[in-house]
C-alpha positions in Angstrom: 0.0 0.0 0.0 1.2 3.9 -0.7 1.0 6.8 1.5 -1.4 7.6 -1.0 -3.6 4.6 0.2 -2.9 5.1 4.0 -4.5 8.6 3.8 -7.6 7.7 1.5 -7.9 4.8 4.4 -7.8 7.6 7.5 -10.0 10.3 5.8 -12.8 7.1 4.7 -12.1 6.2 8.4 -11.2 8.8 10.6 -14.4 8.0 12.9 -13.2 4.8 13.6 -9.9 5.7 14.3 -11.3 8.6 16.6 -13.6 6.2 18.3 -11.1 3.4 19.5 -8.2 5.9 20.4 -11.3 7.9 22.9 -11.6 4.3 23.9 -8.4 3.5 24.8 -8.0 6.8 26.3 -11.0 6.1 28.6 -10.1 2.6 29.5 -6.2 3.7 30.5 -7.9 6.6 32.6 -10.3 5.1 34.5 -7.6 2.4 35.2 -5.4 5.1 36.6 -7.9 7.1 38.7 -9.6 3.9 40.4 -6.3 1.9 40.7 -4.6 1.7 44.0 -1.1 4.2 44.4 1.4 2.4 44.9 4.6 2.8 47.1 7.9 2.1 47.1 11.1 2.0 49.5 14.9 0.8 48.6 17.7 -0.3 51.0 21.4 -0.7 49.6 23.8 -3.7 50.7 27.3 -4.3 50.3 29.1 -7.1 49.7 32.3 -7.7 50.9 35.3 -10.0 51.8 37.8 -10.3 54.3 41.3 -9.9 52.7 45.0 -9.3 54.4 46.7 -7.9 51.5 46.6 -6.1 47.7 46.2 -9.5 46.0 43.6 -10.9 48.4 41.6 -7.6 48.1 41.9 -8.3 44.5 40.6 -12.2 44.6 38.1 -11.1 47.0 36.4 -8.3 45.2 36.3 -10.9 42.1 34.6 -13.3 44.3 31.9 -11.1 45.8 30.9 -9.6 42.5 30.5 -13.4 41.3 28.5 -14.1 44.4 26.0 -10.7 44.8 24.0 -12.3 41.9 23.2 -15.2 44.1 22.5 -13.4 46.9 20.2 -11.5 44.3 18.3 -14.5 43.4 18.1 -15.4 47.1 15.8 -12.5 47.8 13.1 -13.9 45.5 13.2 -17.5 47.3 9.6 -18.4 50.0 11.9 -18.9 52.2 13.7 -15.6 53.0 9.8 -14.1 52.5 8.6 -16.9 55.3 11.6 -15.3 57.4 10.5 -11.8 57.2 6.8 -12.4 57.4 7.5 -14.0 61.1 10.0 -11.4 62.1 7.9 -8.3 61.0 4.1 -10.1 61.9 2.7 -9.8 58.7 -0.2 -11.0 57.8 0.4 -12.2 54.0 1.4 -15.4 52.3 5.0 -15.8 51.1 4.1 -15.9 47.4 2.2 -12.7 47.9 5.0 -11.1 49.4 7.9 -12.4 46.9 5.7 -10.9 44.2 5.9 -7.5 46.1 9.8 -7.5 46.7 12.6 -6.7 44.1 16.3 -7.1 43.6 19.1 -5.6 41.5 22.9 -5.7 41.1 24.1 -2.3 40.6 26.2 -2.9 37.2 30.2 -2.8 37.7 29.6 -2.9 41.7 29.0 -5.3 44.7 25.8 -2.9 46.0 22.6 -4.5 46.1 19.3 -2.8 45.9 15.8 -4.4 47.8 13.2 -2.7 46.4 9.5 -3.0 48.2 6.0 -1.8 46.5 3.4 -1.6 48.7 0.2 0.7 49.2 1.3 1.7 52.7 4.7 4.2 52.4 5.6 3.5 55.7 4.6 -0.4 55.2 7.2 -0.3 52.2 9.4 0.7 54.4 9.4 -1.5 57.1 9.2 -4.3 54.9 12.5 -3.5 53.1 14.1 -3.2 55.6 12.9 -6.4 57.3 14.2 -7.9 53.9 17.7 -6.1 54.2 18.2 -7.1 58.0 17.0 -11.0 56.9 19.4 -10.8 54.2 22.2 -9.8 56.1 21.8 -13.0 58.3 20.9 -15.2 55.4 24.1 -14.8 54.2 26.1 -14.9 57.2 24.2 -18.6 57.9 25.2 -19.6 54.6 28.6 -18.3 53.6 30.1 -19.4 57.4 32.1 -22.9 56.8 31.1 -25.9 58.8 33.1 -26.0 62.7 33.6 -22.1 62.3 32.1 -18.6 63.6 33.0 -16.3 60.9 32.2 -16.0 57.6 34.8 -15.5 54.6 32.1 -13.2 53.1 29.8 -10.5 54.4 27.2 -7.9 53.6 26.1 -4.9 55.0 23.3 -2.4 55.3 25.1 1.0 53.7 21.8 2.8 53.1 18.9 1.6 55.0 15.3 1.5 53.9 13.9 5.0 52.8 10.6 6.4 53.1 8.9 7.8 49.9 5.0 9.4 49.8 5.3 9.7 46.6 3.4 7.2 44.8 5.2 5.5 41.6 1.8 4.0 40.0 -0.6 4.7 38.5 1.4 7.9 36.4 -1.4 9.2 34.9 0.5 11.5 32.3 2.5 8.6 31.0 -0.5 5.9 30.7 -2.7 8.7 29.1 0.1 9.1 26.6 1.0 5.9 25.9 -2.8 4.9 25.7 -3.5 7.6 23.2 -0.7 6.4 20.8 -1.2 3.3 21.3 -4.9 3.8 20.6 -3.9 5.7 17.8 -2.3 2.6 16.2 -4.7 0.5 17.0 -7.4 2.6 15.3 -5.5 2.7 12.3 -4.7 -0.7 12.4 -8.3 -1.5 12.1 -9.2 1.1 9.7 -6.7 -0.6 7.7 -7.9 -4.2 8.3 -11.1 -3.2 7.5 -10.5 -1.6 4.3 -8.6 -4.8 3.6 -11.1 -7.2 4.3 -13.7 -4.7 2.8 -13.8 -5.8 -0.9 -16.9 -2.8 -2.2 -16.4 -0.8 -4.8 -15.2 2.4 -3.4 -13.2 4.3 -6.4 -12.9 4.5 -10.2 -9.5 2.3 -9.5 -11.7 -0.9 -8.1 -14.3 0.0 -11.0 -11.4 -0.1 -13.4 -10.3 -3.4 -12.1 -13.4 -5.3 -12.5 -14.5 -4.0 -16.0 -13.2 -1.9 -19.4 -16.4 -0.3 -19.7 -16.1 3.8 -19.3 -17.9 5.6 -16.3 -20.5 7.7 -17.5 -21.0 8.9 -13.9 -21.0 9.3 -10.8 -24.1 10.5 -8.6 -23.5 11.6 -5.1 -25.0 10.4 -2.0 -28.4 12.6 -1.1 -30.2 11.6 2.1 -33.0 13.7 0.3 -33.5 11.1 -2.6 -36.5 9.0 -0.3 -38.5 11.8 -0.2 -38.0 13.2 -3.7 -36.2 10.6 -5.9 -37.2 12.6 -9.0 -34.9 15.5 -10.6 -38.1 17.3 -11.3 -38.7 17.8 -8.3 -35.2 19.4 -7.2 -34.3 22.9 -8.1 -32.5 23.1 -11.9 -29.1 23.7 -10.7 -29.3 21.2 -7.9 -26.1 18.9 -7.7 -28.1 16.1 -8.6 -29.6 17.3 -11.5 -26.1 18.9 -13.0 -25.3 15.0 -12.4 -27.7 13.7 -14.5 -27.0 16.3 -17.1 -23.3 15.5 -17.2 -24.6 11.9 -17.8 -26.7 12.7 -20.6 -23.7 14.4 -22.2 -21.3 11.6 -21.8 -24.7 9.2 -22.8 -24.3 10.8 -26.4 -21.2 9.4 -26.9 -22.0 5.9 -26.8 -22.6 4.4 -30.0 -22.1 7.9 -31.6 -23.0 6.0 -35.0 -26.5 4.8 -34.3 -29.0 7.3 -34.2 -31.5 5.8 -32.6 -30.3 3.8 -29.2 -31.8 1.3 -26.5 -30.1 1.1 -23.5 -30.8 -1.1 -20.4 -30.5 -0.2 -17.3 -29.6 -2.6 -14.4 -27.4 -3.5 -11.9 -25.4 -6.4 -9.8 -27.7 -7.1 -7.0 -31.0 -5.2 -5.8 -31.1 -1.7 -3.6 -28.1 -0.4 -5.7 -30.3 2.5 -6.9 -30.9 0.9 -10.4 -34.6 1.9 -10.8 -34.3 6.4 -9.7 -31.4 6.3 -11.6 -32.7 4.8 -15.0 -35.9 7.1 -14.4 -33.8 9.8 -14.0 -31.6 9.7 -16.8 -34.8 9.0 -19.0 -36.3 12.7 -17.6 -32.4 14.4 -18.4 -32.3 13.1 -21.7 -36.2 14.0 -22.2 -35.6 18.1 -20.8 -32.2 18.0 -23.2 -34.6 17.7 -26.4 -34.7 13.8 -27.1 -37.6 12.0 -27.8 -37.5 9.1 -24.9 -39.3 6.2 -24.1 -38.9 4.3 -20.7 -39.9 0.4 -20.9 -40.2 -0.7 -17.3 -39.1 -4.5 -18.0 -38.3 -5.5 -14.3 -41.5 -7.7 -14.4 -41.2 -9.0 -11.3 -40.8 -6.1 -8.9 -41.8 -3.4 -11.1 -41.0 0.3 -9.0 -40.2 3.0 -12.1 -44.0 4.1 -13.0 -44.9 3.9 -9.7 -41.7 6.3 -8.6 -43.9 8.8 -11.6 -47.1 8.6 -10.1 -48.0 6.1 -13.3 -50.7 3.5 -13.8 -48.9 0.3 -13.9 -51.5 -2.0 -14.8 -51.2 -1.9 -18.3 -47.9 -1.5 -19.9 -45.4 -3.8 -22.0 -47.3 -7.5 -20.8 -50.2 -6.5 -21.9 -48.8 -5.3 -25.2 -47.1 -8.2 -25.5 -50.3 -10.6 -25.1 -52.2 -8.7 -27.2 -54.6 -7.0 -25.0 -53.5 -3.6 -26.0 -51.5 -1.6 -28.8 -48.3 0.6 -27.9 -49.7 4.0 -28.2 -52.7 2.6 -26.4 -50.4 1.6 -23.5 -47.5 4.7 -23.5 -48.1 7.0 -20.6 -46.9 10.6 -20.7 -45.4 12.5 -18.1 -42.8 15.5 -18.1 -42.5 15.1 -21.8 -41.1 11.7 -21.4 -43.3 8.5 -22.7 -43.2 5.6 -20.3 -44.2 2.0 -21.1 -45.0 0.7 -17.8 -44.9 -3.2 -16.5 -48.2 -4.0 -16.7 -49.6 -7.2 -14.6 -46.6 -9.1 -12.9 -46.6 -12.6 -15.2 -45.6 -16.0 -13.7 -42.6 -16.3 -16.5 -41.2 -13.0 -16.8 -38.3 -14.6 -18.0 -40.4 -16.3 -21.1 -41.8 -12.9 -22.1 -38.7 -11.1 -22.6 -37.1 -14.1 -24.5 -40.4 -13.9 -26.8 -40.5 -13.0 -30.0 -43.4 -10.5 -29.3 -40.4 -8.7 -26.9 -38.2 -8.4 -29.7 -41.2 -6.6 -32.0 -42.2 -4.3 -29.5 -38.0 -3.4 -28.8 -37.8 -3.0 -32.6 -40.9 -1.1 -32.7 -39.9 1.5 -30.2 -36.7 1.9 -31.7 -38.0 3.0 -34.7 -40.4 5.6 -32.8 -37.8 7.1 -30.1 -34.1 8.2 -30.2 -33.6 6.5 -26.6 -35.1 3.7 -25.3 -34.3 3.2 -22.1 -35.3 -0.4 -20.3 -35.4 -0.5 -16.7 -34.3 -4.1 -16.3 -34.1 -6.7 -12.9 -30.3 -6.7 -11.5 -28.0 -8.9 -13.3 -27.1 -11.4 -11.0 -30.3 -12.9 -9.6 -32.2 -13.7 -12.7 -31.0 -13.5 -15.8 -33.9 -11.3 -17.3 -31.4 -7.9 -17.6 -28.7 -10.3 -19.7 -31.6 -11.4 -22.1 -33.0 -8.0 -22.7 -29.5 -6.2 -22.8 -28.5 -8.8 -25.7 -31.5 -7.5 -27.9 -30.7 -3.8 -26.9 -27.3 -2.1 -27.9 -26.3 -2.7 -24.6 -26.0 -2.1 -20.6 -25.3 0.3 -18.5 -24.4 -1.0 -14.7 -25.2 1.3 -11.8 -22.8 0.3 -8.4 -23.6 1.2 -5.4 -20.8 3.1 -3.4 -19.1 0.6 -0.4 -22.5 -1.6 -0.7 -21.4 -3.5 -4.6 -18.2 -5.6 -3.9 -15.9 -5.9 -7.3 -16.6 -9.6 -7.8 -20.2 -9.0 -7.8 -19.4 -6.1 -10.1 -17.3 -8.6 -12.4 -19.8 -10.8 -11.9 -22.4 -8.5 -13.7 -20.2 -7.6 -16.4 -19.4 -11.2 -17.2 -23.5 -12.2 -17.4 -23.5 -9.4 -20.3 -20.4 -10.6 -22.0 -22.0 -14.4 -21.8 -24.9 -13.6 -23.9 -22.9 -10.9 -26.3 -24.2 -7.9 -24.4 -22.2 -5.1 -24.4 -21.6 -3.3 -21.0 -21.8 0.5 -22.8 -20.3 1.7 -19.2 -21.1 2.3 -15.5 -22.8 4.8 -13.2 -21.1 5.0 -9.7 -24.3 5.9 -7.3 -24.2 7.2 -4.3 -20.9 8.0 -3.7 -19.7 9.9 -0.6 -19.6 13.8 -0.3 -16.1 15.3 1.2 -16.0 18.3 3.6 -16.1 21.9 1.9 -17.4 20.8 -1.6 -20.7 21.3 -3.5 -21.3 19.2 -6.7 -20.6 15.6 -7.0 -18.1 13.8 -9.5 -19.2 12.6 -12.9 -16.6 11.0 -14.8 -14.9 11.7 -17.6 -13.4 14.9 -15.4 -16.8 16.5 -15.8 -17.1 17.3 -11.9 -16.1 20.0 -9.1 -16.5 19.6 -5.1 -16.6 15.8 -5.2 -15.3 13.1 -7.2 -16.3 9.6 -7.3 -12.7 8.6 -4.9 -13.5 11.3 -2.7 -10.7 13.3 -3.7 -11.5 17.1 -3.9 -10.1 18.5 -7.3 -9.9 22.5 -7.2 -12.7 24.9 -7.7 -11.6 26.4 -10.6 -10.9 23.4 -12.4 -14.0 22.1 -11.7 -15.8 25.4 -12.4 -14.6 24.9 -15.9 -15.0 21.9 -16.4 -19.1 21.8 -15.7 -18.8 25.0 -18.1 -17.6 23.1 -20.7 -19.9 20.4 -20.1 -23.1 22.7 -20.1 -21.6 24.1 -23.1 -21.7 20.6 -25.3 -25.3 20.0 -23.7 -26.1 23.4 -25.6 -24.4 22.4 -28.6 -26.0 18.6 -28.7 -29.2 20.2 -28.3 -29.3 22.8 -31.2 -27.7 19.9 -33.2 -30.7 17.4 -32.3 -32.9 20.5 -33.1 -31.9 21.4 -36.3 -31.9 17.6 -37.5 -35.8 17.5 -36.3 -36.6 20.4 -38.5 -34.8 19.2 -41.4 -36.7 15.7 -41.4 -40.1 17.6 -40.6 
């Protein structure tokens, strides 16, 4: 991974890295302010030997600093504990105690340092110097030869126990700052797991990966879009709607040599936003001057003329049964002409392989210069592959973070299996970034937001929706001028 990955990960993630570091934080504090403090006192003994001359002194001081890490290890036995608990009358078990008591060789000397933690300062105390006192007798007992009084080796007390009120634990500035970094860490670490084990689409890079087919846009996440999924009912420079007009621009240059196209529109799996977004890019391309017709072909949950206030009981089934002709069954709304569902059949998947479907597809081609088809995702049933194989083609709308790029692959593979042609990809809902205002469209036709969540300048993207409006202008008087010349 690049830096470049690390700080997509921590701006994508920066609440969950917040969250566990506050947690760690907390957790190390209330440790530290409900813990017990913690005392500690130190006495310093001296080993030595008894020596006549230069050279003995020598020998000797070779010996004792070979034997002080004994005696070191002696001060962690039950035994010397079991001593001092019956000299001092403590009340505690020997392995209790042992686990209180510490000793250290000073390097390069013969001192040694007992070392006592308590919760009582003046408890500490005592008991270190309980242990320096036992130790001095210890090893006197040991070191003195069998039939003799004195001992060839000695230690003494040189700095009895102290007495310290200063409590050594908890330190509550060092645990609060070792807890934040390590919380810090730790919330990266799983920001970073998580974006590794997180296998959604989440940038035109994992969209490149999983297919060749271009992005004709990206529309930005709007909590609004339950309440009014229609651009017609947003304000005409809304974000949204510039969307879906950047879409319609980059639409026209798909299959620039047919003049009349049909175009389905689906997805991987359900609740991707496949059905507002064909129904919206049906009402762009009808206010840009095209004569449109949406065919809602998911006949099995059928949502687009019911998202247009439609009548859905009679649309393409019962055209393709017989029971009614297409301009019978076209509904009209915001100058766009919808074919809706009709009743929901028992073999959907029969119907659209019929030859009836292929009429009425022909037929409408022939009438419109888009026909849009809002299909049933890709990867459940098969219906979107079958209709996308008689139309020029597919467009595949991916849900930002909820489509993973196998299931994306997936899709594009289903087309490619019956000869369909994925014409290119609409990334949906895709996440705004702090101190923008538009949303990211593909093609380099966006400002605020792009489809990565990287922020490209205002300028550049000022431009660049300038230009954009500018060949919507130009497409339009061009479709104009063609009408009146065949009228």
């Amino acid at each position: 991974m690049t830096l470049r990955d690390y700080l997509r990960i921590l701006r994508a993630s920066w609440l969950v890295v917040t969250l566990v570091t506050l947690a760690t934080v907390a957790a190390a504090a209330a440790y530290t302010y409900t813990a017990t403090p913690q005392y500690q006192s130190t006495a310093q003994l001296f080993v030595s030997t008894q020596q006549s001359d230069t050279s003995e002194a020598y020998t000797g001081s070779l010996y004792s600093a070979q034997r002080v890490t004994s005696y070191a290890d002696l001060v962690g036995s039950r035994e010397l504990a079991s001593t001092v608990i019956d000299d001092l009358g403590l009340d505690a078990e020997p392995g209790a105690l042992v686990r209180s008591v510490e000793a250290a060789v000073v390097p390069d000397t013969v001192n040694l340092e007992i070392t006592v933690t308590d919760a009582d300062p003046n408890e500490a105390q005592r008991i270190a110097q309980g242990y320096a006192e036992a130790m001095v007798n210890l090893v006197r007992e040991l070191e003195t030869p069998t039939g003799q009084t004195t001992a060839p080796i000695k230690v003494t007390i040189v700095d009895p126990a102290d007495f310290n009120d200063a409590p050594v634990a908890p330190q509550p500035t060092r645990n609060l700052v070792l807890a934040f970094v390590l919380g810090l860490l730790l919330g990266v670490g799983v920001a970073v797991l998580r974006d590794l084990l997180d296998t959604t689409v989440k940038s035109t890079d994992d969209i490149a990966d999983a297919t060749d087919a271009p992005l004709l846009g990206a529309i930005g996440y709007d909590p609004s879009v339950k309440s009014s999924p229609l651009i017609t009912s947003l304000e005409p420079h809304a974000p949204r709607v510039e969307a879906f007009r950047v879409m319609r621009t980059n639409l026209q240059f798909v299959d620039v040599d047919k003049s009349s196209k049909v175009i389905v529109g689906t997805s991987a799996l359900p609740a991707e936003g496949k059905t507002t977004t064909t129904v919206n890019l049906a009402l762009a391309l009808a206010q840009g001057g095209e004569r449109v017709l949406l065919m809602e072909c998911d006949l099995r949950r059928p949502r687009a003329a019911r998202s247009l206030d439609l009548d859905s009981s009679i649309g393409v089934t019962t055209v393709l049964v017989g029971k009614a002709s297409f301009d019978d069954a076209v509904q009209h709304v915001a100058g766009l002409d919808v074919l809706a569902s009709g009743a929901v059949p028992p073999n959907p998947a029969e119907l659209i392989q019929s030859g009836a479907m292929k009429d009425l597809i022909a037929e409408a081609r022939q009438r419109y210069d888009v026909v849009l088809i809002d299909a049933p995702p890709l990867l459940p049933v098969t219906d979107a592959a079958l209709l996308a194989a008689q139309a020029d083609g597919a467009i595949v709308i991916v849900r930002h973070g909820k489509t993973s790029r196998d299931q994306l692959a997936g899709a594009v593979h289903r087309l490619q299996q019956v000869d369909a042609a994925p014409l290119g990809v609409v990334f949906n809902m895709t996440p705004k970034t702090t101190g923008g205002y538009g949303y990211g469209y593909g093609y380099g036709y966006g400002y605020g937001y792009s489809p990565d969540g990287s922020t490209p300048s205002s300028a550049r993207g000022k431009a660049e929706a300038k230009a954009a409006r500018q060949a919507e202008k130009a497409a339009a008087r061009s479709g104009g001028r063609g009408k009146r010349a065949k009228d």
